[in-house]
N, C-alpha and C positions, 0 to 999 in steps of 0.2 A: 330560510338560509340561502337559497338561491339568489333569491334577490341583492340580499346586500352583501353577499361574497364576494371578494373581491377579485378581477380575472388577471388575467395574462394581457398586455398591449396587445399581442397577436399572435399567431402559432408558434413564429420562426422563436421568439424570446422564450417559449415553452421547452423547444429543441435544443436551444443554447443552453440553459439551464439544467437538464437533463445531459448534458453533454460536460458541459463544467465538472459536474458533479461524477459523473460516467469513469470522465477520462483524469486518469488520478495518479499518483505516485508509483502505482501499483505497474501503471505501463511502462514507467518507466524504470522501474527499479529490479521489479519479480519477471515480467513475462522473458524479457531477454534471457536472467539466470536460470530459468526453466528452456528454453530454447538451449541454454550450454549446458544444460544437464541430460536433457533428455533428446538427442538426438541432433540438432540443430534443424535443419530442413521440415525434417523428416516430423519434427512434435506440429509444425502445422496441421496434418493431417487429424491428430484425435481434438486439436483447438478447433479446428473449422465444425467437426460432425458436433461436439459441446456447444459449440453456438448456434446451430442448426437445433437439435434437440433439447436444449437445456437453456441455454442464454435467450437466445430470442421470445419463446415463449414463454417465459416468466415473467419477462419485463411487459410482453404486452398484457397479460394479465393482471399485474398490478398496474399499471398505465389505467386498462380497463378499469378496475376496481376503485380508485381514485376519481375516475373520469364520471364513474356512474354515482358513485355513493357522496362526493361534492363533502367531505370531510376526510381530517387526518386519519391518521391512523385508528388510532382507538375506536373513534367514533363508525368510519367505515364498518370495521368488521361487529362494532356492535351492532349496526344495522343489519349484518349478514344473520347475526345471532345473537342473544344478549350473554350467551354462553360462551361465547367465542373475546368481549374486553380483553383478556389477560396475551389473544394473541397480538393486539395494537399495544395494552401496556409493555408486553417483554419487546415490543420495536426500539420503544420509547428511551427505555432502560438503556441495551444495548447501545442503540446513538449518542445516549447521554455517557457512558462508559467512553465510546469511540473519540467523542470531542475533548473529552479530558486528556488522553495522549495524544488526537491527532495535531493539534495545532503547537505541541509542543516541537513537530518538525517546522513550522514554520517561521519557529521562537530560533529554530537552529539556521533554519536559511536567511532569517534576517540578519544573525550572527552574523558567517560566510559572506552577503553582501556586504555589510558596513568593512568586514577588512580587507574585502576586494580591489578597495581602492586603494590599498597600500603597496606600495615599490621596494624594495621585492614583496612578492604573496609571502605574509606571514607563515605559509606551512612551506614555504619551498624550503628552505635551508632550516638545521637544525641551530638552536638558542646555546650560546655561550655555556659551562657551567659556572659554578656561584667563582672561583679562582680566576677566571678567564682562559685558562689555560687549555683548554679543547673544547669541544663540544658538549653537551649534557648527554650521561650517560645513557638514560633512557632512551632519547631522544635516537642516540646511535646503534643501541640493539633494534629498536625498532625502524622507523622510517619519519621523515619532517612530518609528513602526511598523518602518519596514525599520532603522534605527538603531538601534531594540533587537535588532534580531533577527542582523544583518550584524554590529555592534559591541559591541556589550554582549553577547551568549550566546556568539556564534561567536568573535566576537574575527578575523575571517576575514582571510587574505593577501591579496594584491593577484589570485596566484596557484598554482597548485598545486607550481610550484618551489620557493618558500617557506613551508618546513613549520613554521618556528617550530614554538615550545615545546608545552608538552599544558600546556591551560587549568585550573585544579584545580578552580575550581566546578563545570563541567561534569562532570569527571572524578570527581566527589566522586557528584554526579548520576546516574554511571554506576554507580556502587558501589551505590547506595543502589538505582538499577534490579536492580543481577543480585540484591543480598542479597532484595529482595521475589522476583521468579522462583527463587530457590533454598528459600526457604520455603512457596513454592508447589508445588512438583516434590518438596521433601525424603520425600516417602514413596510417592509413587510415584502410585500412581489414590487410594490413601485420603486423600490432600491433595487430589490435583490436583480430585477427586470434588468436592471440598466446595468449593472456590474458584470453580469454572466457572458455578456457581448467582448469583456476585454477579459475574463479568469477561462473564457471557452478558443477563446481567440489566438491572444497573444503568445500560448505554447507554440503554436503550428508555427508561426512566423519565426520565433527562437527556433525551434527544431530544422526548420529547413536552413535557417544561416549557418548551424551547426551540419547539418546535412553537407552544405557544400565546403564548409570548411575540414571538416572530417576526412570526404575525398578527399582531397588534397594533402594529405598528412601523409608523409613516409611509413607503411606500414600497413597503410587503411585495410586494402587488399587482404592483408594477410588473416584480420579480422574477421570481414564481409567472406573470404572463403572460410574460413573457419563455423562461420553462423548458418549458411547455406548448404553445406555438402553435409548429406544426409546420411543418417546412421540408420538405416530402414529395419535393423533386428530392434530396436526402443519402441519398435512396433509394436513389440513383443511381451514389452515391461509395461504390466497394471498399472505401475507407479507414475507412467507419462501419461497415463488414459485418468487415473483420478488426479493428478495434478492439476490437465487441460482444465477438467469438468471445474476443479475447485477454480480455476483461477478465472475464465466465465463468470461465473457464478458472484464472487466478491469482487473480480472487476465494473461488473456492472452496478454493483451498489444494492444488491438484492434482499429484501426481508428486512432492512432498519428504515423503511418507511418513509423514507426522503421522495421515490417515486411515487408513492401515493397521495404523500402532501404534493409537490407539484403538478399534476395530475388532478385534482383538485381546483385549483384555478382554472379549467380549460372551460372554456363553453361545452353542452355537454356534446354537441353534433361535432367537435373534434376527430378528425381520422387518426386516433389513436395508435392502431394498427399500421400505417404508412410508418409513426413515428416512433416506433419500437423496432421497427426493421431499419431506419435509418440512422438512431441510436447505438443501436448494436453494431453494425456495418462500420462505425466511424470510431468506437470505442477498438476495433478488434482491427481495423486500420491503422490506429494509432500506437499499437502496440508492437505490429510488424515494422512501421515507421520507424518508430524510438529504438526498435529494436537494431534495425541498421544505421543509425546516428551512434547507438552506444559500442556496438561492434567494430565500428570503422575507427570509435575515438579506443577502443579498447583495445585494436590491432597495432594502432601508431604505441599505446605505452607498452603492449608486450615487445615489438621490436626496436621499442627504446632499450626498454632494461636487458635483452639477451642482446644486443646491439653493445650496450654499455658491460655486461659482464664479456662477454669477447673482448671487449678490449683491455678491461681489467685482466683477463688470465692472458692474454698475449704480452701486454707489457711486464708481468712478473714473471714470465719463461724466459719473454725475450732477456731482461736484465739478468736474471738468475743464473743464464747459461749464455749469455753473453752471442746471442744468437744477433743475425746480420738484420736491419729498420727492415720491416716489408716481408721480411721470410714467414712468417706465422701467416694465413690466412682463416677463414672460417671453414674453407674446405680439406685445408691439410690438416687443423688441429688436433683431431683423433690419434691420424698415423703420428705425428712428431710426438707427441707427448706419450706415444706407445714406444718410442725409440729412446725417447728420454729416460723413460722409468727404466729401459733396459742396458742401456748403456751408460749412465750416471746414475746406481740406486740411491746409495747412499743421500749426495744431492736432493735427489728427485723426493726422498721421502722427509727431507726438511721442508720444503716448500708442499707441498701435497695437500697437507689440512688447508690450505690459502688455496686452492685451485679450485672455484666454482666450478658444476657440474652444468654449463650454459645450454638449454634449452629453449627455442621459439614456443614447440607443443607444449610443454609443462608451465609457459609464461600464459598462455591460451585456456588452458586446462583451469587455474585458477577459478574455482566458480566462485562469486561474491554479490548476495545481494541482499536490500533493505539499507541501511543507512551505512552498511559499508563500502555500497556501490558509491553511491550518490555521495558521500562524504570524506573518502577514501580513497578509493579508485579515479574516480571522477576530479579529484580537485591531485590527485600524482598527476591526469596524463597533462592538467589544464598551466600544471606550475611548470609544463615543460615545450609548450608553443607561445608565439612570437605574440607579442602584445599580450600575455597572459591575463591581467588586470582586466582587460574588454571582455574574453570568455569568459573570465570568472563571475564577472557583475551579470552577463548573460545567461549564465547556466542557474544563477541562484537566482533568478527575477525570476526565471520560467518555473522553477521548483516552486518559489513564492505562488504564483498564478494557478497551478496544479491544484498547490496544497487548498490556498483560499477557497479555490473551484471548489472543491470537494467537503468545506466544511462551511460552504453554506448551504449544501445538501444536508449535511448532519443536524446541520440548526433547524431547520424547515422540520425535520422529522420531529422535533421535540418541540419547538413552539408552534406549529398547525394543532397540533391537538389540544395543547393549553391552550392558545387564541381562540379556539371553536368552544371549548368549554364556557359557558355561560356565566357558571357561579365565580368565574378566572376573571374573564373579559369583561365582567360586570361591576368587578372593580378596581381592576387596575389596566390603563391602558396598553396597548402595543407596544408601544418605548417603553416602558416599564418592565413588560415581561422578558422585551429582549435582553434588557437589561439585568437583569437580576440572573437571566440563564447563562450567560457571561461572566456577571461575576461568581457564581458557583462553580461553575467550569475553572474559571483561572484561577478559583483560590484552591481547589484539589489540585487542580495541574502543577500546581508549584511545586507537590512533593517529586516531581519528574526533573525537577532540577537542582535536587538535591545531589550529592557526592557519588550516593545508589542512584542517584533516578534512572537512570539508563538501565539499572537492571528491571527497577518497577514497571519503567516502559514496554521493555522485552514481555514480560509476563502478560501487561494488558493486549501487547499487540497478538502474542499468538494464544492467549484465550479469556481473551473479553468477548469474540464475538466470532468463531466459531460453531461450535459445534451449537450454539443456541440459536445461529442466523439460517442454519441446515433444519432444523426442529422447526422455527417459525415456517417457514417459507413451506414445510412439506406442510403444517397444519393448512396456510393458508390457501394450495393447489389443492386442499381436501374439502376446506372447507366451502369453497366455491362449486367442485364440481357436484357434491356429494350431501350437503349441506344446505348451500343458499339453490344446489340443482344446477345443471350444465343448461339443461335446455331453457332455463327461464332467465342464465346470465347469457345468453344467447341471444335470447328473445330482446330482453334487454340494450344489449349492443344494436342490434339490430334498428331498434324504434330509436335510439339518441344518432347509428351514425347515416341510417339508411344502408348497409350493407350487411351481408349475411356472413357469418364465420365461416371459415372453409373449414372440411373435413380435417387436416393436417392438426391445426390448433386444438382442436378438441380432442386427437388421439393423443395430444404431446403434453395437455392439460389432465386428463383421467387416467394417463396410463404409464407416457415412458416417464416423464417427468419426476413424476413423484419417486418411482422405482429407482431413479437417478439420485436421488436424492437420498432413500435410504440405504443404496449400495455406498453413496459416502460417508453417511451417516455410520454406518458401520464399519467402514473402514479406520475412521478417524479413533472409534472406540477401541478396535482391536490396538490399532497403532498405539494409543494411549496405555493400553493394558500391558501390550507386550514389551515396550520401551520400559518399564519398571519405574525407577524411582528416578522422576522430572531430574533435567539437571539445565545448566545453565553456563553460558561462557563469561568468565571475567577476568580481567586487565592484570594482568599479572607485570607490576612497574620492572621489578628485577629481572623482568628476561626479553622485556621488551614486546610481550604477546598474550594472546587468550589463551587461557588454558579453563578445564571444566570443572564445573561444579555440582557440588547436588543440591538442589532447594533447600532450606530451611523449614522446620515445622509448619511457623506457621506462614510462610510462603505457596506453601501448598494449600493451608489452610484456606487463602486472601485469592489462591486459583480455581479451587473448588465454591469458593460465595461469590469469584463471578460467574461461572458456569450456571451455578445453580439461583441467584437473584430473577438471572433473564428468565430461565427455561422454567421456573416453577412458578411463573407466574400463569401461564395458561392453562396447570389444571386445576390451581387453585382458588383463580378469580372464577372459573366454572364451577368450582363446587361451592365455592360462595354463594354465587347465583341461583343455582339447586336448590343451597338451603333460604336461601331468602324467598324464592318464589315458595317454597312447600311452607314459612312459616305465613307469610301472604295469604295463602291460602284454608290457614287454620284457624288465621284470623276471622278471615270476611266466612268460615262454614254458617250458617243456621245454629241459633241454639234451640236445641230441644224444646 
């Protein structure tokens, strides 16, 4: 197998790949709303010690474990154990789950891009109603923004009971995602090699255009202090310290086997270890990056809209009471309108329900993130800067590039192990396999663009690959140190890099690590238990907003067979194996 595996061009294309893959939506969407939740400054602090104790060594471990074992997933840990298959098939699984909803963001940014190029952005203003006679009324409880996004892309139900039909431009959008990811994957690392240099690349160079344009934006400031000044009692809150861990931990791409298939291709004398510490460093980089791009762009739209409500309630006082151009400012507003109410009541309480409550903090405060950031937010502050059409084509290329990046990692995880399978490979070639994983992927994914898809989406993203990718990853830290043995995967490393493992790795492998993993591990349970019965946000047309819901029987049903597809694969493929070696052995006994 050594021999005719096929490798990497050379390290740097091994990095890139790894980085692609690494640096993902997730940087740009979650870690910032976790910085506005939890503290702003101040959440760096338990993200740094989680990359330190949890992030870094995990990746080099499965780095390692790829690096040494020269197969995928499956294959890997069945050389660790042959009891151990079910922990590479639940990788398998899981990925395979993953690419079904993730390229359907990509089905949505190619959306976005193609109307980019339209004068005005189809979400800046709101759509005529069927009379001509105002605007559409949904369109006007809510916002242009959530109206393109809710009505116009989604086409969304009321609820997840009402699945209507599969949308065809989306669906069209979804084609046009797998056909790019299949010509990406079609040859295996000699494509994927050459692609990962522009889906690893090309974000940094949008990000930083965006960087200097964001300074520059009336507001930015208000942002960038907002993200930075530290709330140091969030110290204090569990919830920031298992956030951090979690979001490590899934930023990095951990347990669905993508690192191991890459990893895989390397020669074995690869410094592994160099490139798990400069992987990690550049993922956790890029997240403080994005995060001051998205803050700076987030500061210019909060002091649009309290910019723009000030002068909405100035000009209805000013008229109403017949007040002198200019006499209202932002700093008098309080006092006059306290004088108003008391020396005109009457007056003062016709116009009143029309008086915004104009707040900078509370426009700041909004926390919003996953496709409401990036589809929502992101496309309000972009319909309100000068050449909009330029950023807009900009911000959905790099989303494009993100997304790609990260689901030719997903791909890699499912076809290294089919490719390496013999009875697979032996009769169908490479193009073939990619092919066919492709089209299974985008004929399920289609159900995500249905009327509901967006609420199916919701479910796979927060537990398809959860609480099974904490499970994997702890067997995997077990079953290395405790299992295949610390000191002989040691020894190991050793003879493939010429360098000896430091103490650190091995106390962060046998001991905090794993502990880490099931203090979240349980946390995530109790969370699950004590939250009661699942519920779910959906588009409520008549009022112009999400309001909540409770899951459906068998939506719960469809949450519980993902959960449990991934995670009961590894003690079952084990006790398979149990029984098949004990009947092997009752076979070949001696007869009497």
């Amino acid at each position: 197998m050594e021999k005719t595996r096929p490798l990497w061009a050379n390290p740097l294309q091994f990095v890139f790949a790894c980085i692609s893959y690494a640096v993902g939506l997730g940087n740009v969407w979650r870690f910032p709303y976790l910085c506005q939740m939890y503290g702003g400054g101040s959440f760096l602090v338990p993200y740094i010690i989680m990359l330190i104790v949890e992030g870094m060594p995990l990746l080099y471990l499965e780095l390692a474990v790829g690096q040494r074992m020269r197969q995928g997933s499956i294959g890997a840990w069945r050389t660790i154990s042959p009891y151990l298959s079910g922990v590479g098939i639940a990788s398998v699984v899981v990925s395979f789950f993953l690419s079904m909803y993730y390229n359907v963001i990509n089905a949505w940014a190619f959306w976005y891009l193609f109307h980019s190029f339209q004068d005005p952005l189809p979400w800046s203003v709101c759509p005529l109603n069927g009379n001509h006679t105002g605007y559409d009324e949904e369109c006007e409880k809510a916002s242009s923004t959530q109206y393109f996004w809710y009505r116009k892309t989604l086409n969304i139900s009321p609820s997840l009971q009402e699945n209507g039909g599969v949308q065809w431009e989306p669906a069209l959008c979804l084609l046009l995602a797998w056909l790019v990811v299949y010509l990406c994957i079609l040859r295996g690392t000699e494509s994927t090699g050459k692609v990962v240099y522009f889906t690893a690349s090309l974000p940094y160079c949008v990000l930083i255009i965006y960087l200097i344009r964001g300074l520059t934006l009336h507001g930015a400031t208000n942002g960038l202090m907002y993200m930075f000044t530290p709330k140091m009692e969030q110290l204090a809150n569990p919830k920031a310290w298992v956030n951090a861990a979690t979001q490590i931990f899934f930023s990095l791409g951990l347990g669905f086997g993508s690192l191991i298939a890459f990893a895989s291709y390397n020669e074995p004398s690869n410094n592994c270890q160099k490139h798990a510490i400069i992987v990690s460093l550049i993922n956790s980089f890029t997240s403080i990056f994005a995060s001051i791009v998205t803050f700076s762009i987030y500061g210019f739209k909060a002091t649009f809209n309290y910019e723009n409500c000030l002068k909405k309630v100035t000009l209805l006082l000013t008229n109403t009471f017949d007040l002198e151009d200019g006499f209202l400012t932002a700093s008098n507003l309080e006092q006059v309108k306290g004088y108003l109410a008391s020396a005109y009541p009457s007056k003062y309480s016709e116009v009143f329900p029309h008086i915004k409550n104009c707040s900078l903090e509370s426009e700041l405060d909004t926390a919003v993130q996953g496709t409401g950031l990036a589809f929502i937010v992101y496309t309000e502050a972009i319909k309100n800067m000068e050449v909009s059409q330029l950023w807009s084509v900009l911000y959905f290329f790099m989303l494009l590039m993100l997304g790609i990046g990260s689901m030719l990692g997903n791909t890699a995880a499912i076809l290294t192990p089919l490719t390496d399978s013999k009875i697979i490979s032996s009769h169908l070639p490479k193009e073939a396999i990619s092919g066919l994983v492709c089209l299974v992927n985008c004929a399920i994914g289609m159900v995500f663009t249905m009327e509901a898809g967006n609420y199916w989406f919701d479910i796979f993203n927060d537990y398809a690959a959860t609480l099974s990718l904490l499970l994997i990853v702890l067997v995997e830290t077990i079953a290395v140190c405790y299992v295949y043995g610390l000191r002989r995967f040691e020894s190991d490393l050793k003879a493939m890099t010429g360098r000896a493992v430091s103490w650190y790795w091995k106390v962060m492998w046998a001991g905090v690590s794993p502990l880490l993993i099931v203090s979240l591990f349980v946390f995530y349970l109790s969370d699950y238990i004590l939250t009661g019965t699942l519920k779910y946000q959906a588009w409520d047309a008549s009022q112009g907003q999400l309001v909540t819901k409770d899951y459906p029987a068998y939506a719960l049903a469809v949450i519980g067979l993902l959960v449990a597809s991934s995670t009961m694969c590894i003690p079952l493929v084990a006790l398979g194996t149990f029984v098949l070696h004990h009947l092997k052995r009752g076979d070949a006994a001696p007869v009497a």
